[in-house]
N, C-alpha and C positions, 0 to 999 in steps of 0.2 A: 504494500500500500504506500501509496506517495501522496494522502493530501493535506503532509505539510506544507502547502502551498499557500501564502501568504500574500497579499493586498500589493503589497510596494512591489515597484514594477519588478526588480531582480528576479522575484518569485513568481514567476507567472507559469511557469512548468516543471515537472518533477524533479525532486532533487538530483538523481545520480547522475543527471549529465553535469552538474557541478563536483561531484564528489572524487573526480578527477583532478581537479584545476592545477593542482601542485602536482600530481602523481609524474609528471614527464620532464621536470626541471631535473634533470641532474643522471637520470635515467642509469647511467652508465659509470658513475662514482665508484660501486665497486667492485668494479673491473678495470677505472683507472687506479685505483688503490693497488691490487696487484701486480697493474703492468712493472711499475718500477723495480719490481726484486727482481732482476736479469739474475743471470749463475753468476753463482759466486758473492753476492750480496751478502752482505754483513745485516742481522738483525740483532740487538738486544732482549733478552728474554731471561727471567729470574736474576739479572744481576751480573749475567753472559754473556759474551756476544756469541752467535751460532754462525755458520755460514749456510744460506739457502742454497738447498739441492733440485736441482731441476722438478724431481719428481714432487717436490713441495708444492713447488709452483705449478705444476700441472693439476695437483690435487688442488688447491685453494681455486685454480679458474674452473675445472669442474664445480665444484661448491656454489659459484657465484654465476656461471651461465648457465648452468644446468642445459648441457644443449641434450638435444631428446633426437634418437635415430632420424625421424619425421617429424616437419615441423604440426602443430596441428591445423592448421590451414590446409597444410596439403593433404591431409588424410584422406583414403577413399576404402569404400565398403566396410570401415569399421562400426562397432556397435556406440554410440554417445549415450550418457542417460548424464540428463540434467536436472539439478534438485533446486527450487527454488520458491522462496520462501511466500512471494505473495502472487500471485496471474499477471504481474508484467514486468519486475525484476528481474527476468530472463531476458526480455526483450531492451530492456533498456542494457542492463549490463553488461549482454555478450552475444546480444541482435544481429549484429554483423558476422562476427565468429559463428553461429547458429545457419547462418542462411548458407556460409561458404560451407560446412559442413553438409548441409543438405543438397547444396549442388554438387559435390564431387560423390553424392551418392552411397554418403551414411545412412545409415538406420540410426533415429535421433528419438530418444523419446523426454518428454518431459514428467520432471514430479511436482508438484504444487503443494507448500505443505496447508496454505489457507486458502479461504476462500473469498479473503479481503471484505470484509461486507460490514464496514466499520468507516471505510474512509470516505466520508460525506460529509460539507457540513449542511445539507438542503434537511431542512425541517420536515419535508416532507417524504422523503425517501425513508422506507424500513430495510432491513437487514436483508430479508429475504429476498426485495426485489432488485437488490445491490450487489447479489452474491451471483443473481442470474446474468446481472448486467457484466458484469465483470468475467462470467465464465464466458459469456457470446464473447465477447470484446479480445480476450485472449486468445481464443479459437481463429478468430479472424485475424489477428496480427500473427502468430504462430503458421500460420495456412503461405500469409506473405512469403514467411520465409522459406514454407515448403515442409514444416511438419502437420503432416495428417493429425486431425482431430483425435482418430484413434488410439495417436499414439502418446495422448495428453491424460496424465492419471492425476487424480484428486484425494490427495489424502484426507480434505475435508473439514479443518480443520477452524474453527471462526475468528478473525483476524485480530491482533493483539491480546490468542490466548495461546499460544502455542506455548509459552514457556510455562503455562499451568496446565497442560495437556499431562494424562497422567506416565511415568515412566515403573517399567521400563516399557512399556506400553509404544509409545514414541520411538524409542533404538528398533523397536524388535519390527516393526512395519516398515522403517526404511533397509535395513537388514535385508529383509525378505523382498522386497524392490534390488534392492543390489544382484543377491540372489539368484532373481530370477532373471533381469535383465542381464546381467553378466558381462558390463561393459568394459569396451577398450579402454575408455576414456571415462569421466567422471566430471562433472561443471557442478560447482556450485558456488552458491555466497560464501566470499568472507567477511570474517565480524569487520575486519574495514579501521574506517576511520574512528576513533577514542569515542566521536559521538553517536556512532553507530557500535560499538563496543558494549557501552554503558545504557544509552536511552534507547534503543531500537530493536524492542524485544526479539520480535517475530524474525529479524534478522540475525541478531546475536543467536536464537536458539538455533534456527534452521542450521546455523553454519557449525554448531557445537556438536548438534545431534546426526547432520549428516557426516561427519568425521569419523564418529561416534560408532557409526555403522559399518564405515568404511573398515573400523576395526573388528569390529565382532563382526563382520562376512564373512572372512576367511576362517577363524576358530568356529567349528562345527559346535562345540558345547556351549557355544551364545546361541539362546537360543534354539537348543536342539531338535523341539518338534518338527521347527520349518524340515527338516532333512526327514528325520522320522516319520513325519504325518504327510509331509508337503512335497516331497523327494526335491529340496531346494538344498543344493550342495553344496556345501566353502566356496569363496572364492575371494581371490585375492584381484584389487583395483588394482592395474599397472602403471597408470597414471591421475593426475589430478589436476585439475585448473581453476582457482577460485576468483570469481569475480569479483568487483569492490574492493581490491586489495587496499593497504593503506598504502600511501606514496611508497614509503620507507621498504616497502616488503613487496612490491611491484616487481619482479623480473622476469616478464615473458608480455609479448605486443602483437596481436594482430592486426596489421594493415588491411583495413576493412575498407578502402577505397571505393572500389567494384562496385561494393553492397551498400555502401554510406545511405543513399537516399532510399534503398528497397527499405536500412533498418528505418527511418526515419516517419515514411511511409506506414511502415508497420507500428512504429509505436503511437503515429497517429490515430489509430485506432482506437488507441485506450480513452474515448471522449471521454470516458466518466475520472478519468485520472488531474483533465487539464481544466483552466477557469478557460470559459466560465462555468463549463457542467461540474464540476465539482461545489460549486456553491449554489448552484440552483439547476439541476441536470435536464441535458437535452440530449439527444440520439446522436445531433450529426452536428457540426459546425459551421460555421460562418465563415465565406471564405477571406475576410479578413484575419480573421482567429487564428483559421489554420494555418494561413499565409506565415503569422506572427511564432505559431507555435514552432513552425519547422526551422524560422529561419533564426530560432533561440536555438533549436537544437543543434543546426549546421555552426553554433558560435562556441556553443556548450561542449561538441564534441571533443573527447580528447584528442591533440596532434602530437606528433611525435615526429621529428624531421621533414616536415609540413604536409605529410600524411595522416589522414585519419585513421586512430588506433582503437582497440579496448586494451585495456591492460588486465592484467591474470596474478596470481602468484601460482608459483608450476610446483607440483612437488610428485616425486613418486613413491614415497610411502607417507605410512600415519605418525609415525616418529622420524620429527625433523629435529637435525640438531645445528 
């Protein structure tokens, strides 16, 4: 849900195309921290000086690019399963990355863990016809990008309560999505920026409990009915991409050029996310509005090298050190 969205003009569209803004200054810091140990470099360390051995240095640039066999852009006929916390946080955070995924002819499916039906401030809107509005709305921005409706699960959940959703109740259902889906790849939020950490429930939980899972998938005794009752077998994530990183823990960017205006498009869709439907809701737009909505988001978006990017934090296991 994004309608934190606020009067003064700044505010007129969803937060996370701002929650970038700082993430792409400096991008590359450390990996220029490592360039300067050449062989042979002298490092101090407990009081020492050491000399750095090649293979130090190859290990510390490992650590810091984490470069991966295939970049994910280019992946084809892999399986993706993306976890995300509200029906259009997928599309705002990793909308471009989603659609290049679906054109090189992934199998992508998404997880939803609410069903957002809280973010209004229109007096007249109830919960229940907020939560239909929001699944239509998602359906059709998700379609943009070329995932079937089909392939879009709902875990159901009512929006700003997920973190009182009961557990283990909560591990053990995305568990069994893992499970079953068996994917190459893995998207989800992370907790992000300190105020997405602290005040952003539905965010901070999705991204704690999908982790969460990521670890108990592979240990068969989490959970052991799924196997026993469910014939839903371990399995271990090979990869991970979380969206909303904080700047500081950002290191992986896909150039979503190609797709900028498909994501753009597509997250137009979400009327009930932008003003003015979110203060007093209407179906479709004004083509002034939208005019104004898209050409926030084409300003909002993050660059990187004068590219349009998302940024990720890439990890391949559940214990990062």
């Amino acid at each position: 849900m994004h309608s934190r969205i606020l009067q003064c003009e700044r505010w007129q569209f969803p937060r996370p195309y701002r929650i970038y803004s700082q993430a792409f200054e400096g991008a590359d810091k450390a990996v220029e921290a490592v360039r300067p140990l050449r062989e042979g470099s002298m490092i101090q360390h407990g009081g020492r000086k050491m000399r750095v051995l090649p293979i130090v240095m190859l290990t510390l640039a490992a650590v810091t690019v984490q470069g991966q066999a295939t970049r994910l852009e280019n992946l084809h006929g892999k399986t993706i399963l993306v976890f995300t916390p509200h029906p259009d946080d997928d599309v705002f955070g990793a909308g471009g990355t989603i659609a290049l995924l679906n054109r090189n002819q992934n199998k992508l499916y998404i997880a939803i863990y609410t069903n957002d039906d809280k973010g209004s401030y229109d007096l007249k809107m109830t919960s229940q016809e907020l939560a239909r509005i929001r699944k239509a709305e998602e359906e059709v921005s998700e379609s943009l990008l070329g995932t079937p409706k089909e392939n879009i699960m709902w875990m159901g959940y009512d929006d700003g309560m997920l973190e009182y959703a009961p557990q283990p109740k909560l591990v053990e259902e995305a568990t069994a999505i893992i499970r079953r889906i068996r994917p190459d790849v893995l998207l989800s939020v992370d907790p992000g920026e300190w105020y997405e950490r602290w005040h952003k429930t539905d965010h901070r939980m999705a991204a704690f409990n999908t982790i969460d899972a990521v670890r108990a998938a592979e240990f068969w005794l989490y959970f052991p009915n799924q196997r026993l009752q469910q014939g839903l077998q371990p399995y271990r994530v090979p990869e991970m991409y979380f969206f909303y990183p904080s700047p500081q823990e950002a290191n992986y960017y896909v150039n979503i050029d190609s797709v900028a205006e498909l994501k753009f498009d597509a997250a137009a869709k979400q009327v009930s996310q932008f003003e003015p439907a979110v203060n007093q809701y209407r179906s479709d737009w004004e083509p002034a509005d939208l005019a104004k909505a898209k050409a926030n988001m084409r300003k909002q978006q993050p660059r990187k090298d004068g590219h349009y990017v998302e940024a990720f934090r890439y990890a391949t296991s559940f214990v990062q050190y």
